[in-house]
N, C-alpha and C positions, 0 to 999 in steps of 0.2 A: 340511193345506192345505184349504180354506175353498173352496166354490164359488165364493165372488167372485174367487179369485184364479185359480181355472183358467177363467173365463173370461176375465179379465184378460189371464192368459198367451197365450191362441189367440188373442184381440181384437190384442193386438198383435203374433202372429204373420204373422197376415191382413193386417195393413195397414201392416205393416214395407216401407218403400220401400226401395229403391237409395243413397238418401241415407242413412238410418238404417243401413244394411247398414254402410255406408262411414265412417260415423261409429264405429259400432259398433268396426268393426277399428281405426281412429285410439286409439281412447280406452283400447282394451284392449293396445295394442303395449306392448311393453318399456319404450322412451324415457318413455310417458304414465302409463301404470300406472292409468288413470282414477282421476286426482288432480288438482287444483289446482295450475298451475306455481309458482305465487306459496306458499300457506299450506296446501296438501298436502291439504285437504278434497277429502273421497271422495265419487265423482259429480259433477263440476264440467257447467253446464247450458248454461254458454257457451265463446264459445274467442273467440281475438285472432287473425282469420285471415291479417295480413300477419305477424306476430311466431310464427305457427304453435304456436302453445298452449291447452290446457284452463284454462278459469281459474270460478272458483267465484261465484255469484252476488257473492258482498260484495268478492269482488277485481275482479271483471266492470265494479262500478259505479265504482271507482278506476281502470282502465282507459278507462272512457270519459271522464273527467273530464281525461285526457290531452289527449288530442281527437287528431284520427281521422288527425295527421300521426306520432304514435305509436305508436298501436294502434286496429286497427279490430274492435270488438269484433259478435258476433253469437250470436243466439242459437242453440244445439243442435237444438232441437225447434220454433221461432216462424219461422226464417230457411229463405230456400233458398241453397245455397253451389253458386258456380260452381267449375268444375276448376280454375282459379287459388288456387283457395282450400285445395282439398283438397291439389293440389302442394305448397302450402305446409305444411300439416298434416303430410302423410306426409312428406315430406322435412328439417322442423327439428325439432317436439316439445320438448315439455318439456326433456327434460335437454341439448339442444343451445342451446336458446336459456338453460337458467340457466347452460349453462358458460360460455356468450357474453358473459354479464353476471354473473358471477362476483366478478369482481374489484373491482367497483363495491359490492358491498353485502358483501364479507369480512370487513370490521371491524365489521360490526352483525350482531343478531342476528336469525336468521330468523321469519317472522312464524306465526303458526299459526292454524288453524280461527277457535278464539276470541282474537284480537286485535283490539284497538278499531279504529276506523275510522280514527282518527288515524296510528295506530302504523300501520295497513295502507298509509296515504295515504303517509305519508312514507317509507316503507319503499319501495314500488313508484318514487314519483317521484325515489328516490337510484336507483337500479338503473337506472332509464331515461333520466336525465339530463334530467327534466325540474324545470322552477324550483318552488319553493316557494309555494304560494298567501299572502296576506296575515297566513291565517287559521293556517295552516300555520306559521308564519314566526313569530307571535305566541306560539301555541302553544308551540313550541319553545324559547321563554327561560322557561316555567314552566315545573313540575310536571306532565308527562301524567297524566290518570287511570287508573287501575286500569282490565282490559279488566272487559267486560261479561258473562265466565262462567271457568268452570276452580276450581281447588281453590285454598287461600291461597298453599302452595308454588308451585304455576302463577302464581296471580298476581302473590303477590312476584315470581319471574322476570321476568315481562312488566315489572311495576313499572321494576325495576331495568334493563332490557332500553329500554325507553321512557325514562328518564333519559339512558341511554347514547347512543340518537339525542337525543335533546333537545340534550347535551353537543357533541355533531358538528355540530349543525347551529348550534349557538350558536359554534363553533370555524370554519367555514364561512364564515361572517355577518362574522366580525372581520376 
């Protein structure tokens, strides 16, 4: 351990609020597991506080693109969260809300850390019953691209995983 980090550690000791506190127990509960509801990325920075979940920067920003009669997304550390917000937090959490929406994305395959933006987009908008964008919709009668990290086995998976929504939403569409 490095001096910078033990100052680190007391710096945020000392200026640890009530909020932080209370986030702090949210994110580390059972149901959360300080993960990603969406693609399971560990330390997620934001949360969707009507849908009461931890979700990870790159899911974060496909949650707002919902818009905010879906998910109201905010940030961990930038925002202040009223008790409405926390009720919802400590009361739904991650594994309540995927059991919730469970059934909506059973036949596809779950998304992970490194999945493309595509594959996250469409993935989240089947689960939440929101409509396909133009771009989204386009996309989906071709070929997705490979994601943008993992091993070839990972990304063949994703490949072939990303075909398979492609396949659904081109089945959808007809």
């Amino acid at each position: 351990i490095t001096a910078g980090d033990r100052i680190q550690f007391f710096c945020k000791k000392i200026m640890s609020t009530p909020q932080e506190q209370r986030l702090a127990v949210i994110r580390n509960s059972p149901v959360n597991r300080n993960v990603c509801a969406e693609c399971g990325a560990a330390n997620p920075a934001r949360l969707s506080v009507n849908l009461g979940i931890l979700l990870c920067i790159e899911c974060s920003g496909v949650h707002r693109s919902l818009g905010v009669h879906i998910s109201k997304v905010r940030s961990t550390t930038l925002d202040s969260l009223t008790e409405e917000h926390f009720v919802a937090l400590e009361t739904i959490g991650n594994d309540v809300n995927n059991a919730k929406y469970a059934e909506k994305v059973a036949h596809l395959k779950p998304i992970q850390p490194e999945s493309s933006r595509e594959f996250r987009e469409r993935y989240i908008r089947v689960k939440y019953g929101a409509p396909l964008t133009d771009a989204l919709a386009a996309l989906s009668s071709q070929d997705s691209s490979t994601p943008s990290s993992g091993s070839s086995s990972s990304a063949e998976s994703n490949a072939q995983s990303e075909a398979a929504h492609s396949a659904h939403f081109e089945a959808e569409r007809a």
